[in-house]
TORTI-6444 format. One record per residue (C-alpha): residue number from 1; residue in one letter; x, y, z. Coordinates in Angstrom, 3 decimals. Layout:
REM residues N
+-----+-----+----------+----------+----------+
!   n ! res !       c1 !       c2 !       c3 !
+-----+-----+----------+----------+----------+
! NUM !   A !        X !        Y !        Z !
...
+-----+-----+----------+----------+----------+
//
This chain:
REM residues 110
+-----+-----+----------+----------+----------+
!   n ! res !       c1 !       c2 !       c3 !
+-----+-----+----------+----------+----------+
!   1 !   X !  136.516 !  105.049 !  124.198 !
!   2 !   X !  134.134 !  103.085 !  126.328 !
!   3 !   X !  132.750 !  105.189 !  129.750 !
!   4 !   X !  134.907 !  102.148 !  132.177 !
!   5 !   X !  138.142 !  103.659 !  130.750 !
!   6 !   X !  138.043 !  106.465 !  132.786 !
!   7 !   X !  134.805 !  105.850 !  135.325 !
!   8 !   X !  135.479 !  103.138 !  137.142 !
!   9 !   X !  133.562 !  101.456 !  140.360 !
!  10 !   X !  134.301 !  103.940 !  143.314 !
!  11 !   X !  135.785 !  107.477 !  142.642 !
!  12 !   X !  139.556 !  107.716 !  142.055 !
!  13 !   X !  141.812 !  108.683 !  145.208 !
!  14 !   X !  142.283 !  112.428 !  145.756 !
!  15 !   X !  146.071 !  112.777 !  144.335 !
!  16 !   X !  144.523 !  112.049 !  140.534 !
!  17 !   X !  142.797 !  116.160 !  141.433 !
!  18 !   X !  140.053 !  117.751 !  141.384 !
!  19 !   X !  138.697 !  117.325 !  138.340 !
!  20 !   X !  139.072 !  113.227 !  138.334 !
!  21 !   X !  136.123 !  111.229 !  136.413 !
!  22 !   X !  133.672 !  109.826 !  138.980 !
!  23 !   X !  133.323 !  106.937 !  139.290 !
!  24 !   X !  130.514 !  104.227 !  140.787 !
!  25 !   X !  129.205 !  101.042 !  140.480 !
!  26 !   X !  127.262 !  100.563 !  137.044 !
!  27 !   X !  128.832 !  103.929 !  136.235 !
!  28 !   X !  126.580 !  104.834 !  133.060 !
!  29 !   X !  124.522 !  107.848 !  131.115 !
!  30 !   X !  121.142 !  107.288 !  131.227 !
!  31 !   X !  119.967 !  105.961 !  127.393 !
!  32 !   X !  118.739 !  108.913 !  124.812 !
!  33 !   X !  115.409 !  108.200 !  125.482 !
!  34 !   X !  115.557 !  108.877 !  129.278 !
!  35 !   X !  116.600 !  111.987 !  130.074 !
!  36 !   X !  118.090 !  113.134 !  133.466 !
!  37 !   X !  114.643 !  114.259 !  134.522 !
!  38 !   X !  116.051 !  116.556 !  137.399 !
!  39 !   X !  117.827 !  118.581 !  135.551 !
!  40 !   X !  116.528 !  122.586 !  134.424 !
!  41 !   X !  113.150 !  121.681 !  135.983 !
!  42 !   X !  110.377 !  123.694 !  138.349 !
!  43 !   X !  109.361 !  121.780 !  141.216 !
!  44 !   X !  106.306 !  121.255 !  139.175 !
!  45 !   X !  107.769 !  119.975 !  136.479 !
!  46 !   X !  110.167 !  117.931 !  138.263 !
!  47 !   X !  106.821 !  116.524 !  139.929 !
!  48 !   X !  105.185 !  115.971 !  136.786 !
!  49 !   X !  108.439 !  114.193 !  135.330 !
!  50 !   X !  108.644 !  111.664 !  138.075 !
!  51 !   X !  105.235 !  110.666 !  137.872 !
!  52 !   X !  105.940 !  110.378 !  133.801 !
!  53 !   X !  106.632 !  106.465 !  133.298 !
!  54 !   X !  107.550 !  107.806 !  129.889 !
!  55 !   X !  110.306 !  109.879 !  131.418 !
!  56 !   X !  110.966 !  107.665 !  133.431 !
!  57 !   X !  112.239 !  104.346 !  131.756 !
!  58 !   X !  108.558 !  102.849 !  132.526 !
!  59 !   X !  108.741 !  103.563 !  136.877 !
!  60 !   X !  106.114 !  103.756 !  138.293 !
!  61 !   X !  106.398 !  105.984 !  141.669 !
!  62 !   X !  107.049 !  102.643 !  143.251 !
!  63 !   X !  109.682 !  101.983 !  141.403 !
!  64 !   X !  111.229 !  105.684 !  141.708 !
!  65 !   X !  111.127 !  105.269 !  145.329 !
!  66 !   X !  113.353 !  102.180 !  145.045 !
!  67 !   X !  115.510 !  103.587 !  142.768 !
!  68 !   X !  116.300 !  106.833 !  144.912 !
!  69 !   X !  116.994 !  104.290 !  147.803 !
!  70 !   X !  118.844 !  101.038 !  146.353 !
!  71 !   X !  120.524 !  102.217 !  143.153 !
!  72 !   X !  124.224 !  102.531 !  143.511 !
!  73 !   X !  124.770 !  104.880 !  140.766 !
!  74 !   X !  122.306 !  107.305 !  142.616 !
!  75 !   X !  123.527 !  106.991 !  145.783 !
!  76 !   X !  126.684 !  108.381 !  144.229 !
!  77 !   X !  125.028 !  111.661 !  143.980 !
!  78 !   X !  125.177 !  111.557 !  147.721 !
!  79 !   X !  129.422 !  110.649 !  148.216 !
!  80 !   X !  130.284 !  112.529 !  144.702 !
!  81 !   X !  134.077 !  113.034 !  146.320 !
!  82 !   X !  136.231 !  115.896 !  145.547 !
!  83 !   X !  134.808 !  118.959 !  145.428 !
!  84 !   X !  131.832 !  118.687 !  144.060 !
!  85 !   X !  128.884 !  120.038 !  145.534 !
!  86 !   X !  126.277 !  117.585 !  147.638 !
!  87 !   X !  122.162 !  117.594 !  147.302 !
!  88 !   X !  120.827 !  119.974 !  149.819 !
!  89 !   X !  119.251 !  116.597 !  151.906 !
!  90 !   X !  120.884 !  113.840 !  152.969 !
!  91 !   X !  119.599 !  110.482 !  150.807 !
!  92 !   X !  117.804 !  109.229 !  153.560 !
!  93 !   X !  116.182 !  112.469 !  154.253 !
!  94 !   X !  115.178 !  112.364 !  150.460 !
!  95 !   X !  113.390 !  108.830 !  150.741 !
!  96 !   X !  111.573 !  109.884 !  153.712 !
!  97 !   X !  110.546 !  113.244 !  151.880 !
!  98 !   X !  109.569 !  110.491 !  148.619 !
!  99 !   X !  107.866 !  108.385 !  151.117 !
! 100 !   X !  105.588 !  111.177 !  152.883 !
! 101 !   X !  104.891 !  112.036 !  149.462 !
! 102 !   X !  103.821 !  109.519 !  148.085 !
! 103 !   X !  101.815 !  108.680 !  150.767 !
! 104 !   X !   99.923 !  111.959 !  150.010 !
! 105 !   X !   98.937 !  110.862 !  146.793 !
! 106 !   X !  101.948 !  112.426 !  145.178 !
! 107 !   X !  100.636 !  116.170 !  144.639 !
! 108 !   X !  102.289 !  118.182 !  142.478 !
! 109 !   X !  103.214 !  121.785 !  143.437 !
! 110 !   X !  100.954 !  124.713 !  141.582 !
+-----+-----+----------+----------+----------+
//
């Protein structure tokens, strides 16, 4: 079956349960080559992931920024719906954090 079957452009209402397939504009899994990068990770790693335009599709930090703050599909992450569990910051909390850390020359945690 083809992902739209079932994940559709906005999350389906409450009454279709918990357990509902989410749903969001461009709803897609990332191809083979590019890995979730978040996921399993050390803040180090997760550091030197993002900074990886091998990891990442071919972002540059630049890029990464804009995709935290524009994408659609990631901003899902921050209205998942249901009861699944939310980031620990809010998304713009998250650019800002992105920003300030870029601006620091994008250190990476020992």
């Amino acid at each position: 079956m083809e992902c739209a079957a079932c994940h559709h452009d906005e999350n389906l209402p409450a009454s279709y349960g918990d357990h509902a397939p989410p749903g969001a504009p461009n709803w897609h899994l990332p191809p083979p080559e590019t890995k979730m990068v978040f996921i399993g990770l050390s803040p180090r790693e997760l550091c030197q992931v993002i900074k990886d335009r091998g990891a990442t599709g071919g972002k540059d930090l630049a890029a990464m920024l804009a995709h935290v703050r524009d994408d659609k599909l990631v901003a899902w992450g921050w209205a998942p719906g249901g009861p699944r569990s939310l980031p620990p910051a809010t998304r713009a909390d998250t650019v800002a954090a992105f920003n300030t850390w870029m601006s620091a020359g994008a250190p990476c945690p020992l």
